[in-house]
C-alpha positions in Angstrom: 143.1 23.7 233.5 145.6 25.8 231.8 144.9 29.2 229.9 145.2 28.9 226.5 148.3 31.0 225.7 148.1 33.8 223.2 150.1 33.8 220.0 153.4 36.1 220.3 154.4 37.8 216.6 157.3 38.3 215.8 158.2 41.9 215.6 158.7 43.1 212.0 162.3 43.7 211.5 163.8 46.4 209.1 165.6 45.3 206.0 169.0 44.9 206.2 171.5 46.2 203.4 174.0 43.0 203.0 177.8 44.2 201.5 178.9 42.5 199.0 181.8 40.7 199.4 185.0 42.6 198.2 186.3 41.3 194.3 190.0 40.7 194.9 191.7 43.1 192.1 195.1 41.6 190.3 197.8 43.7 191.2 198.6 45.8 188.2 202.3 44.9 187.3 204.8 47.9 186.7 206.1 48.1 183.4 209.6 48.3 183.0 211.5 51.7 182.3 212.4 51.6 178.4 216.2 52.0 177.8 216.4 55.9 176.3 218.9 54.6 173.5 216.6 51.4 172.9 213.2 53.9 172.8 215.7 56.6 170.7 216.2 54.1 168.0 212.3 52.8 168.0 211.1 56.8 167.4 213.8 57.5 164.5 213.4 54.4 162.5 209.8 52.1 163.3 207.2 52.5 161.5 205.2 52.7 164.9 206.9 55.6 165.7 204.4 58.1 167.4 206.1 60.6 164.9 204.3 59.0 162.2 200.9 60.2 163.1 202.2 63.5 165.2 202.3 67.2 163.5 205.9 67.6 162.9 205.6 71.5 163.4 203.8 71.2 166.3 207.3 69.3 168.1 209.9 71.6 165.9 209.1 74.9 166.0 210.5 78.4 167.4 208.7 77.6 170.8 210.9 73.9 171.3 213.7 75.8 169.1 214.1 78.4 172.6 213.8 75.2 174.9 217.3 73.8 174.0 220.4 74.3 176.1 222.9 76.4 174.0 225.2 73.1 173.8 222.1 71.6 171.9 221.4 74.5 169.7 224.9 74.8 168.7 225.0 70.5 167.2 221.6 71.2 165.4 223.3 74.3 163.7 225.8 72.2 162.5 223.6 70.5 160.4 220.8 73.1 158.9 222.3 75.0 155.5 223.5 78.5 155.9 221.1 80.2 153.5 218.6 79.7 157.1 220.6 82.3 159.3 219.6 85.8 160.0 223.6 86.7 159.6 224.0 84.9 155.9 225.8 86.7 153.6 225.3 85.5 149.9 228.8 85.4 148.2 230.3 84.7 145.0 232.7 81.5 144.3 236.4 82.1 143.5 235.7 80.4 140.3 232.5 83.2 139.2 233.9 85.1 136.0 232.9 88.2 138.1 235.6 87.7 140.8 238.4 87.9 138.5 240.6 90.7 138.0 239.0 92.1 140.6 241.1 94.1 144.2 239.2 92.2 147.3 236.9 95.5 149.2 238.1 96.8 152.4 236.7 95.1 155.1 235.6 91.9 152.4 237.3 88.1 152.9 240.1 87.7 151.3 240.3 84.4 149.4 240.3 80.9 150.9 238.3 82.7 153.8 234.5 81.9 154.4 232.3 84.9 154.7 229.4 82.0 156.9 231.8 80.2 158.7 230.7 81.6 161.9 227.5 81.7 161.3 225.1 81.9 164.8 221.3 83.6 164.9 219.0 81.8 163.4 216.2 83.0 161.3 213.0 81.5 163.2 210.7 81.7 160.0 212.5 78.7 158.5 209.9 77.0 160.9 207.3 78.0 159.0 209.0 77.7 155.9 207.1 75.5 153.1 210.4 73.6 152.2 210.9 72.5 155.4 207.3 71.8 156.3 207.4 70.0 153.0 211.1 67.9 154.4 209.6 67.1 157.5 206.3 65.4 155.6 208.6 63.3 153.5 210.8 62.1 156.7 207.6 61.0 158.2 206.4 59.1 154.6 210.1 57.7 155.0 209.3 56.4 158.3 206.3 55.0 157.6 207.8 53.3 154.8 210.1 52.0 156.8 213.3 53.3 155.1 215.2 54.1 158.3 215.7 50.7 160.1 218.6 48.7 159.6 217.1 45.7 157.2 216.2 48.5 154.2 219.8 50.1 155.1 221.2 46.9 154.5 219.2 46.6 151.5 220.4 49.7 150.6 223.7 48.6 150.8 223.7 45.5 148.7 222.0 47.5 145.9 224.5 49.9 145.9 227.4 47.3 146.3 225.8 45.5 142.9 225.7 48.4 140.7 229.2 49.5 141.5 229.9 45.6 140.8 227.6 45.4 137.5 225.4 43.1 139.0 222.1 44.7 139.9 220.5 47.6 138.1 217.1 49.3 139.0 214.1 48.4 136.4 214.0 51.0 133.4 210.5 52.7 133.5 209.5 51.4 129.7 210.0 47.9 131.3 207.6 48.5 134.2 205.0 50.3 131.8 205.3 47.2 129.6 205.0 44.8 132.3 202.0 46.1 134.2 200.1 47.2 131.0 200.7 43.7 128.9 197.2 43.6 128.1 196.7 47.3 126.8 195.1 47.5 123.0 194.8 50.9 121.4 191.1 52.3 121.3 191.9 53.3 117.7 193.2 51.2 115.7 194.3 53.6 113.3 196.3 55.4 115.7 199.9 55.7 114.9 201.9 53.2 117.8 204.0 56.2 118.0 201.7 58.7 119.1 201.7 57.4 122.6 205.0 55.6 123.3 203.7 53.2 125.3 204.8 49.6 123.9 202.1 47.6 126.1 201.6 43.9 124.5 204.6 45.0 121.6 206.7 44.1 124.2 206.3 40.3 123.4 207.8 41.4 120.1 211.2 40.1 119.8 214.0 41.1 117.3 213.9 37.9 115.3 210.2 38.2 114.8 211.3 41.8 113.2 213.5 39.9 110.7 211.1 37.2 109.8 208.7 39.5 108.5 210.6 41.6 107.0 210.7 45.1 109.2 214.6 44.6 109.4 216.0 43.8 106.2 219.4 42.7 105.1 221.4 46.2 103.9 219.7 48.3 106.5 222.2 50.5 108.6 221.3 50.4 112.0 222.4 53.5 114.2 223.2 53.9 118.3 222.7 56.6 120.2 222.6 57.2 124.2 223.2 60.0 126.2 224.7 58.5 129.6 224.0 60.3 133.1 228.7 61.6 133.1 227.5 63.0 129.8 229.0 61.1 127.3 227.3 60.6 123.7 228.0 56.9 122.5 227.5 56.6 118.8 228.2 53.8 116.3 226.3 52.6 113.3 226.2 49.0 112.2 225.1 47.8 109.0 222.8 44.1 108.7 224.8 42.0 106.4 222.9 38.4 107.0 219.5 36.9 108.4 219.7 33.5 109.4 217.4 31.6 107.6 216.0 29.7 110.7 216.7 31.6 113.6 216.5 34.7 112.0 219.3 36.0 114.2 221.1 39.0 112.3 224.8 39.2 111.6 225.9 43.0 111.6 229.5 45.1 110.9 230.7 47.6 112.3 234.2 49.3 113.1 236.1 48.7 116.0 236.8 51.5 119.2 235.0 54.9 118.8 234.4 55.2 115.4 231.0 56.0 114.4 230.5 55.4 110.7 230.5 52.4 108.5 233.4 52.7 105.6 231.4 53.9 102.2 232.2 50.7 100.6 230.2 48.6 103.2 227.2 51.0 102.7 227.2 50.2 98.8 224.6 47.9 96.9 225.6 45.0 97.5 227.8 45.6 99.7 231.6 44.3 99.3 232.8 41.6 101.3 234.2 42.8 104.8 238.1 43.3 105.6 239.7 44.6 108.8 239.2 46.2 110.5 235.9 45.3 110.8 233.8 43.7 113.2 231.0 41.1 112.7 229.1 40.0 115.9 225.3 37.9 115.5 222.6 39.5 118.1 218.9 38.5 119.0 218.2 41.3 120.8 218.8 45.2 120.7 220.3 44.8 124.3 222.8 42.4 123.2 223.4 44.6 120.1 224.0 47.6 122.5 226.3 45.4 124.7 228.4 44.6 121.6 228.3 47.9 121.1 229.8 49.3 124.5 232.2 46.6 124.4 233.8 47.2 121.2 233.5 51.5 122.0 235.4 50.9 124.9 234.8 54.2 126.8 231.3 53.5 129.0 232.5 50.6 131.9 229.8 47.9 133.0 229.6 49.6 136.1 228.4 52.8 134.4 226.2 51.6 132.3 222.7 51.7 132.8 219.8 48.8 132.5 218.0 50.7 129.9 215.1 50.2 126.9 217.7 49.5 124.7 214.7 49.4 121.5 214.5 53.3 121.8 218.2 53.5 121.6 218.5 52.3 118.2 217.3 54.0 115.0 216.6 52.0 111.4 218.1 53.8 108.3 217.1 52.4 104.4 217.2 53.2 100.8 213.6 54.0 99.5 212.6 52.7 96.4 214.0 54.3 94.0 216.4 55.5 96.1 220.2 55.7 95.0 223.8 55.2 97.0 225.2 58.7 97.8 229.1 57.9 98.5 229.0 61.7 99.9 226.1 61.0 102.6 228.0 58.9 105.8 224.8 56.3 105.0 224.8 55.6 101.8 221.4 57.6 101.1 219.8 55.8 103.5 216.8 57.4 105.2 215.4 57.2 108.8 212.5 54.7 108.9 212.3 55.3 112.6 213.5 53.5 115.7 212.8 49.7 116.7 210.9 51.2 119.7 208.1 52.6 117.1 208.9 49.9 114.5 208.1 47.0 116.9 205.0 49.3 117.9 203.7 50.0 114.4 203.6 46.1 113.6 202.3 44.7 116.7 199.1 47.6 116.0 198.9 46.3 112.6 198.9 42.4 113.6 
């Protein structure tokens, strides 16, 4: 008879540490090298330019100033005013009343010569200077904007082509006022319309609507006078001989090139009938009226003219009552009543 045989145990085995299995990693792709001109033109006119959010002192100062070659120092020269060099000496134009008569100084230029022309050291503190600090913020507000690339240049460029054409015109600053304030009331209703020169709803005021009520009247005198940017004054007066009695469109006179007056015996009551030279034109608005106007003056090109309020331009003149024709006064005795600007005002506050 066999022996029962013992149980062997197994020996107890240390735990083994497994690895785990290596994560195969995508192989990280090398970005191409920028072009320098393509990367130029992305950092002088994006608006992701990293010069948008950068400190513009802390890239031009003296420090980076002493880091260019003297090839580059001598380009950026070029373009910085004189009045920023150690070596500037201030000078008087030939045309200064205090040049003339006058012996040039031993050792001074003579005339035609420029005293700057070789102008070299630099004087470092423009760095530091608030001007420029103050340039530098506005070139990085400009890049932001996005004002450097090549679709607001073009822009640029169309707007610029159109006014020199007579085409396009910026928006005059009453017009934007008006537009963006339409539904503006006075707090005070007795406050004059005048008082703040804003028009605000009165812009929906029209010429005609003037007439009809009565706030332009037939024998009124109506004067013009703007002061353009080549400072020239155009005058003329015009006087309201007919309202139409259903469009209310007015039929004025006046006199032909620059003359500014009416004849005295247009400005009589009544008034005599018309005779050349003359002119009689029918408007429905104070910008055609001022159109007219130009056109028949003669001196102020459509090119040149600006896309003004043309309301504030005019001024309404009127007999009082009582009052009496004056064949000495150039309007007859009129009197200002004020211009359409705070005419148009005054009756859309007292609607």
């Amino acid at each position: 008879m066999d022996r029962p045989r013992r149980t062997v145990r197994q020996p107890i085995k240390p735990p083994q540490t497994v690895a785990p299995e290596p994560i195969a990693r995508p192989t990280k792709r090398r970005l191409p090298t920028p072009d320098p001109a393509d990367y130029l033109k992305t950092l002088l006119e994006s608006s992701k330019s990293d010069l948008v959010s950068l400190d513009m002192n802390d890239i031009i100062n003296a420090n980076t100033w002493g880091m260019l070659s003297e090839d580059g120092r001598a380009r950026l020269r070029s373009l910085l005013p004189p009045t920023v060099f150690s070596d500037y000496r201030e000078t008087l134009g030939e045309d200064h009343p205090a040049t003339k008569d006058t012996e040039p100084k031993a050792g001074s230029c003579s005339k035609g010569e420029d005293a700057n022309a070789t102008l070299t050291e630099l004087n470092l503190s423009v760095f530091t200077d608030p001007h420029f600090l103050a340039a530098a913020r506005t070139f990085q507000d400009h890049l932001y904007l996005g004002w450097f690339t090549d679709a607001h240049a073009e822009k640029v460029r169309q707007f610029q082509e159109g006014v020199m054409k007579g085409t396009m015109s910026a928006p005059w600053k009453d017009e934007i006022w008006e537009r963006d304030n339409v539904a503006l009331v006075a707090v005070e209703p007795d406050i004059e319309a005048v008082s703040s020169a804003r028009a605000g709803g009165a812009s929906q005021v029209k010429l005609f609507t003037l007439a009809k009520k009565g706030i332009i009247r037939v024998g009124d005198v109506i004067a013009y006078k703007r002061a353009f940017a080549t400072s020239e004054v155009v005058e003329k007066d015009v006087i309201v001989q007919s309202v139409h009695p259903k469009t209310y469109a007015l039929t004025v006179l006046t006199q032909p090139g620059a003359v500014k007056y009416l004849p005295s015996h247009l400005l009589t009551e009544p008034p005599e009938e018309p005779s050349a030279p003359t002119l009689s034109m029918t408007i429905t608005s104070p910008s055609m009226l001022e159109t007219g106007l130009l056109d028949t003056d003669g001196r102020m090109e459509k090119a040149r003219r600006p896309n003004g309020n043309a309301w504030k331009s005019f001024t309404v003149w009127r007999w009082r009552g009582g009052g009496n024709w004056r064949a000495e006064d150039d309007r007859g005795g009129r009197e200002n009543h004020g211009t359409l600007f705070y005419l148009r005002g005054s009756y859309y506050h007292e609607m």
